[in-house]
DSSP file (Angstrom, degrees, kcal/mol; ACC not computed):
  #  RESIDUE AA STRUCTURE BP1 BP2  ACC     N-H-->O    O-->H-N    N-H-->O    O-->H-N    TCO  KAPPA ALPHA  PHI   PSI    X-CA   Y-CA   Z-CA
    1    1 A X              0   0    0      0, 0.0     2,-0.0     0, 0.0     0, 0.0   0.000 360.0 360.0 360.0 128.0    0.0    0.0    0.0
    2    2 A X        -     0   0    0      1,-0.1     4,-0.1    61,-0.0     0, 0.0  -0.272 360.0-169.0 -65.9 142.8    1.3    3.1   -1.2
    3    3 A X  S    S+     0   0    0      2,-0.1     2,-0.2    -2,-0.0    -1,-0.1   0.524  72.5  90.8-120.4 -14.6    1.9    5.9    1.9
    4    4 A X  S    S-     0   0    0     55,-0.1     2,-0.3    56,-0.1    57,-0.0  -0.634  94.3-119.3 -56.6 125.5    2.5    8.7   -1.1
    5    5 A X    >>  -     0   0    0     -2,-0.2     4,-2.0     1,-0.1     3,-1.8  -0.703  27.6-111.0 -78.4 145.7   -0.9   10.1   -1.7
    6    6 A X  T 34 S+     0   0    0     -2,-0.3     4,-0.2     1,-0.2    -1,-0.1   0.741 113.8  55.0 -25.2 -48.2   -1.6    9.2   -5.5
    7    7 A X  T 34 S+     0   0    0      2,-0.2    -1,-0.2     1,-0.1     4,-0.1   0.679 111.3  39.9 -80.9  -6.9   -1.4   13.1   -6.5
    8    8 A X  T X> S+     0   0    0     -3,-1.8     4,-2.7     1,-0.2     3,-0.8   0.742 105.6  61.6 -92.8 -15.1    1.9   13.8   -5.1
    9    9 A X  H 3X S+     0   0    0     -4,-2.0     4,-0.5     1,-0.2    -1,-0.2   0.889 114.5  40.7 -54.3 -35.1    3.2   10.4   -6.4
   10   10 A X  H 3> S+     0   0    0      2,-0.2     4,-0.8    -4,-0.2    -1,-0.2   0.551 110.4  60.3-104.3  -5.4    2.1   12.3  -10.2
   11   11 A X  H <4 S+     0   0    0     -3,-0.8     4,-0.2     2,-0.2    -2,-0.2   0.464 109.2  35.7 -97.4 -26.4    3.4   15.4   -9.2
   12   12 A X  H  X S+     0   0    0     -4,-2.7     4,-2.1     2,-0.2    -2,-0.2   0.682 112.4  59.1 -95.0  -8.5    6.7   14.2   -8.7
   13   13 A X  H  X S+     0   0    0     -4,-0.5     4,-2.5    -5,-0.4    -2,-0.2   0.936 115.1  49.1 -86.0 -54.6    6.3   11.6  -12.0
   14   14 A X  H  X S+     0   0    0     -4,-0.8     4,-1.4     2,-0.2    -1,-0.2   0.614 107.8  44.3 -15.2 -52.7    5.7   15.1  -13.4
   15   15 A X  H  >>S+     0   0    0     -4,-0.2     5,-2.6    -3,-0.2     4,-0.6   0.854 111.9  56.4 -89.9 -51.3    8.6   16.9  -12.1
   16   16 A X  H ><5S+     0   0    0     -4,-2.1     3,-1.9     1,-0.2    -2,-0.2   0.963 103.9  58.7 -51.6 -60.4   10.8   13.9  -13.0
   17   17 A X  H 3<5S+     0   0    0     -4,-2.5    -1,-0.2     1,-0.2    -2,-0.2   0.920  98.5  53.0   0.5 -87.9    9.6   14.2  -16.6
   18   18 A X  H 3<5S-     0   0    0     -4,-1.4    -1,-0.2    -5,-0.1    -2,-0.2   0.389 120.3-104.8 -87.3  20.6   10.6   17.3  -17.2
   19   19 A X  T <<5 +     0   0    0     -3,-1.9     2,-0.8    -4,-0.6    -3,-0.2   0.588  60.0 158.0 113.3  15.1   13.7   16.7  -16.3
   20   20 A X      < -     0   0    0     -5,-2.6     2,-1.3     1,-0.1    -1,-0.4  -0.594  55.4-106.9 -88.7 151.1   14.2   18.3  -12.9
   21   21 A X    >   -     0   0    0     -2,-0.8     3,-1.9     1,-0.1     2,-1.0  -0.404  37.6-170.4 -63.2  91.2   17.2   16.7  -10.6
   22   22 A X  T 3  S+     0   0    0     -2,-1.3    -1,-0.1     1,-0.3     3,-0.1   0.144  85.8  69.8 -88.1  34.0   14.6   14.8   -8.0
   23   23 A X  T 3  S+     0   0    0     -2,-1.0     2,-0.7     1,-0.2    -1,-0.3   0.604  87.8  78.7-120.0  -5.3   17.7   14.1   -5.9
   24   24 A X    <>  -     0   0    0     -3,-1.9     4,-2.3     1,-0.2     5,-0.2  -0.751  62.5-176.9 -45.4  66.6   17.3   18.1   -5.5
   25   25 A X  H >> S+     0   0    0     -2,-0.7     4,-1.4     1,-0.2     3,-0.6   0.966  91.3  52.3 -51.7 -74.3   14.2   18.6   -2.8
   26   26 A X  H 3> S+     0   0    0      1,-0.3     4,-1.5     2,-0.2     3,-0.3   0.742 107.7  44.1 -79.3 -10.3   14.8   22.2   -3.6
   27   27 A X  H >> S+     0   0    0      1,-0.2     4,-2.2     2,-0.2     3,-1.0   0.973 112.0  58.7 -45.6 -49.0   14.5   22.0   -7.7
   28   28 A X  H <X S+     0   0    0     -4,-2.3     4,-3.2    -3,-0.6    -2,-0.2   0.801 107.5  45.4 -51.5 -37.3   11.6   19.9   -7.0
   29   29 A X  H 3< S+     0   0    0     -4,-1.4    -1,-0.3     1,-0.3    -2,-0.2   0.647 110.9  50.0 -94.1 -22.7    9.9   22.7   -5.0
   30   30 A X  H XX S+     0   0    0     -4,-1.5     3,-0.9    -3,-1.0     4,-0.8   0.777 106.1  55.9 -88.9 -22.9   10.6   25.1   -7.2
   31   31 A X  H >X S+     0   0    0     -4,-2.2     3,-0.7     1,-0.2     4,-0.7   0.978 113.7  40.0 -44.5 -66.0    9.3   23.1   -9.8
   32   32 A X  H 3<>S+     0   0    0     -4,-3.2     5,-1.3    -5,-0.2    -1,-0.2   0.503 109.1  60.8 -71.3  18.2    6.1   22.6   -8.2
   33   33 A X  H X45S+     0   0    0     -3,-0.9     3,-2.1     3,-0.2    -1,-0.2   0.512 102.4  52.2-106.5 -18.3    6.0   26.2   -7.0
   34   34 A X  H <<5S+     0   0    0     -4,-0.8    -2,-0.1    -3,-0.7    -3,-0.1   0.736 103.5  55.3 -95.2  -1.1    6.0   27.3  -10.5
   35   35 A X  T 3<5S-     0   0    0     -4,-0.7    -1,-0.3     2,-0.1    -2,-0.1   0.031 121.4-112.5-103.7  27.4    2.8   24.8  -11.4
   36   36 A X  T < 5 +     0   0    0     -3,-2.1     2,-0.8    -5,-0.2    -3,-0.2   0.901  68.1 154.5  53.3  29.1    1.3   26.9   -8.5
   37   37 A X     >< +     0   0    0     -5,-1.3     4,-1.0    -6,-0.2    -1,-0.2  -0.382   3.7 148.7-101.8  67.9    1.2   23.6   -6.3
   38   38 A X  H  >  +     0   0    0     -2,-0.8     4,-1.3     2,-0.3     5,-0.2   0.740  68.2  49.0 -52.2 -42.9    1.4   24.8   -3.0
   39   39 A X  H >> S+     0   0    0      1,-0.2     3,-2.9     2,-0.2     4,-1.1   0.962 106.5  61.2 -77.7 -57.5   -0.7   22.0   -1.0
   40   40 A X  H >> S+     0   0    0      1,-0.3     3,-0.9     2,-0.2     4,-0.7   0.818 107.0  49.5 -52.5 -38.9    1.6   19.4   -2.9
   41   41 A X  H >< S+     0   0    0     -4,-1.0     3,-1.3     1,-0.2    -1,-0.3   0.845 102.5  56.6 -11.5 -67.8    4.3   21.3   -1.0
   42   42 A X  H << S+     0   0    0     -3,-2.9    -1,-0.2    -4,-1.3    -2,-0.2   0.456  86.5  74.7 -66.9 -14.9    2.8   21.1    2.1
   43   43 A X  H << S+     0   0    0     -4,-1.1    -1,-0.3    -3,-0.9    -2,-0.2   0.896  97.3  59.1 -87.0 -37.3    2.6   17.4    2.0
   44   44 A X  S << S+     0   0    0     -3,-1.3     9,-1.4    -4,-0.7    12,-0.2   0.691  84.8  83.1 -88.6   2.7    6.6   17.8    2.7
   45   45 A X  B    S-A   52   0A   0     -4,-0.3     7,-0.2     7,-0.2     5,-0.1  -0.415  88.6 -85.7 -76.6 150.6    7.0   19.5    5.8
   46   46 A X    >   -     0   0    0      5,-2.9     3,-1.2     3,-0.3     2,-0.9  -0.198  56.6-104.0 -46.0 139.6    7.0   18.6    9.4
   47   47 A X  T 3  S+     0   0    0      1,-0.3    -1,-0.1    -3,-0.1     3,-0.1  -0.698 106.3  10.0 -94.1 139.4    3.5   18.6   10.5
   48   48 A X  T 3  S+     0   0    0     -2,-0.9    -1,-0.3     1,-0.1     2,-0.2   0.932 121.4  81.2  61.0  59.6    3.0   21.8   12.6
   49   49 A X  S <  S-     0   0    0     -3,-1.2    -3,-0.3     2,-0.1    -1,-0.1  -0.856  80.0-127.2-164.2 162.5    6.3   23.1   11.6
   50   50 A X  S    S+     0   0    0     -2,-0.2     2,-0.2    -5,-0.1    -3,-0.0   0.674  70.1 127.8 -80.8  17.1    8.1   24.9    9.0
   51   51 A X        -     0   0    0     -6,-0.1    -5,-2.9    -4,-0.0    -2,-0.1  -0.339  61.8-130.2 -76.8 151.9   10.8   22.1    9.0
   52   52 A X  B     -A   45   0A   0     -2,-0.2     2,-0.4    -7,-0.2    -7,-0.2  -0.426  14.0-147.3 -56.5 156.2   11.5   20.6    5.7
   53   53 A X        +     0   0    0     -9,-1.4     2,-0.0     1,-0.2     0, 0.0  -0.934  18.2 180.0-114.3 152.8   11.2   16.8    6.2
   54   54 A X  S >  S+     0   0    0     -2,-0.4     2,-1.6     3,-0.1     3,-1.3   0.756  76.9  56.9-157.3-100.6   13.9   15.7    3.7
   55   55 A X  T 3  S+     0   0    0      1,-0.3     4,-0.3     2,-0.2     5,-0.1   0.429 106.0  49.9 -29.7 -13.1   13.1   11.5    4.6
   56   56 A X  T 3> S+     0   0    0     -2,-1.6     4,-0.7   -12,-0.2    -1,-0.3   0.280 116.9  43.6 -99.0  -5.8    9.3   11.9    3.6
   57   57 A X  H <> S+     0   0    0     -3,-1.3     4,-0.8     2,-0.1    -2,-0.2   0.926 109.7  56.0-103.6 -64.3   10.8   13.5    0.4
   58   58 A X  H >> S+     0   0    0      2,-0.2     4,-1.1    -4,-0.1     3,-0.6   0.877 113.9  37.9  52.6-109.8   13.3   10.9    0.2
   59   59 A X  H >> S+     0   0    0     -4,-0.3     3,-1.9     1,-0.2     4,-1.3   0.983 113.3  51.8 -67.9 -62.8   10.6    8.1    0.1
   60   60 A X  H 3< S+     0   0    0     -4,-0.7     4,-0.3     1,-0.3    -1,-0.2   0.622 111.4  46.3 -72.4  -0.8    8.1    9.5   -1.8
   61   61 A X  H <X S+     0   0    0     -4,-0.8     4,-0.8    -3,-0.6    -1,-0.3   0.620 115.9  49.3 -98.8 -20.7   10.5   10.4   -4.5
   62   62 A X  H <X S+     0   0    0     -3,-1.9     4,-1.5    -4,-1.1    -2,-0.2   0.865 114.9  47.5 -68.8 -64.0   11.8    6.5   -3.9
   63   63 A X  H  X S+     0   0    0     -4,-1.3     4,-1.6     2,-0.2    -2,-0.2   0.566 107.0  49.1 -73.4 -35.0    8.1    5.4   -4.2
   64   64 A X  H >> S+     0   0    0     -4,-0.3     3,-2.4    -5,-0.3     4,-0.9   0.854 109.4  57.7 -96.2 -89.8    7.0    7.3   -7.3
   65   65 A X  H 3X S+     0   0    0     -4,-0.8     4,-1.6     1,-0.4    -2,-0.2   0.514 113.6  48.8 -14.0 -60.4   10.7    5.7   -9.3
   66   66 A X  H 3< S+     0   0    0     -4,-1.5    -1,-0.4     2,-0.2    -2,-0.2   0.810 101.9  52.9 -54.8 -47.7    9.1    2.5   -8.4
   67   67 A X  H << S+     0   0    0     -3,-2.4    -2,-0.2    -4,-1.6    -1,-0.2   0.872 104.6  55.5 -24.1 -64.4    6.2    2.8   -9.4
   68   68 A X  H  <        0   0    0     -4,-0.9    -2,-0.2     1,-0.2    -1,-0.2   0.874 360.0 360.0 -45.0 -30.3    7.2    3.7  -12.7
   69   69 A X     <        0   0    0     -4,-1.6    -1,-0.2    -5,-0.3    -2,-0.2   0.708 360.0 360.0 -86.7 360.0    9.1    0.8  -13.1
């Protein structure tokens, strides 16, 4: 069972695409900041803080590679 909701899982399949460095958390964010994808964002932060979580980013980036395959 997937722990990646389905849209960030496509957001990052997306990002990966067009070629952004997905070993990059902050290319990735700026990718998705520039498709106005804020909540997909949000999904990587600490809950109730502004830390980055850089292992839930990590994994879902892990998770979507696998998937593809």
């Amino acid at each position: 069972m997937s722990k990646t909701p389905e849209n960030i899982l496509a957001k990052l399949s997306d990002a990966n695409q067009a070629g952004i460095d997905m070993k990059s958390p902050k290319a990735v964010v700026t990718f998705l900041l520039s498709q106005g994808e804020k909540d997909s964002i949000l999904f990587f932060y600490k809950s109730g803080s502004v830390e980055f979580d850089f292992d839930k980013f990590n994994g879902a980036v892990a998770e979507m590679k696998e998937k593809k395959n």
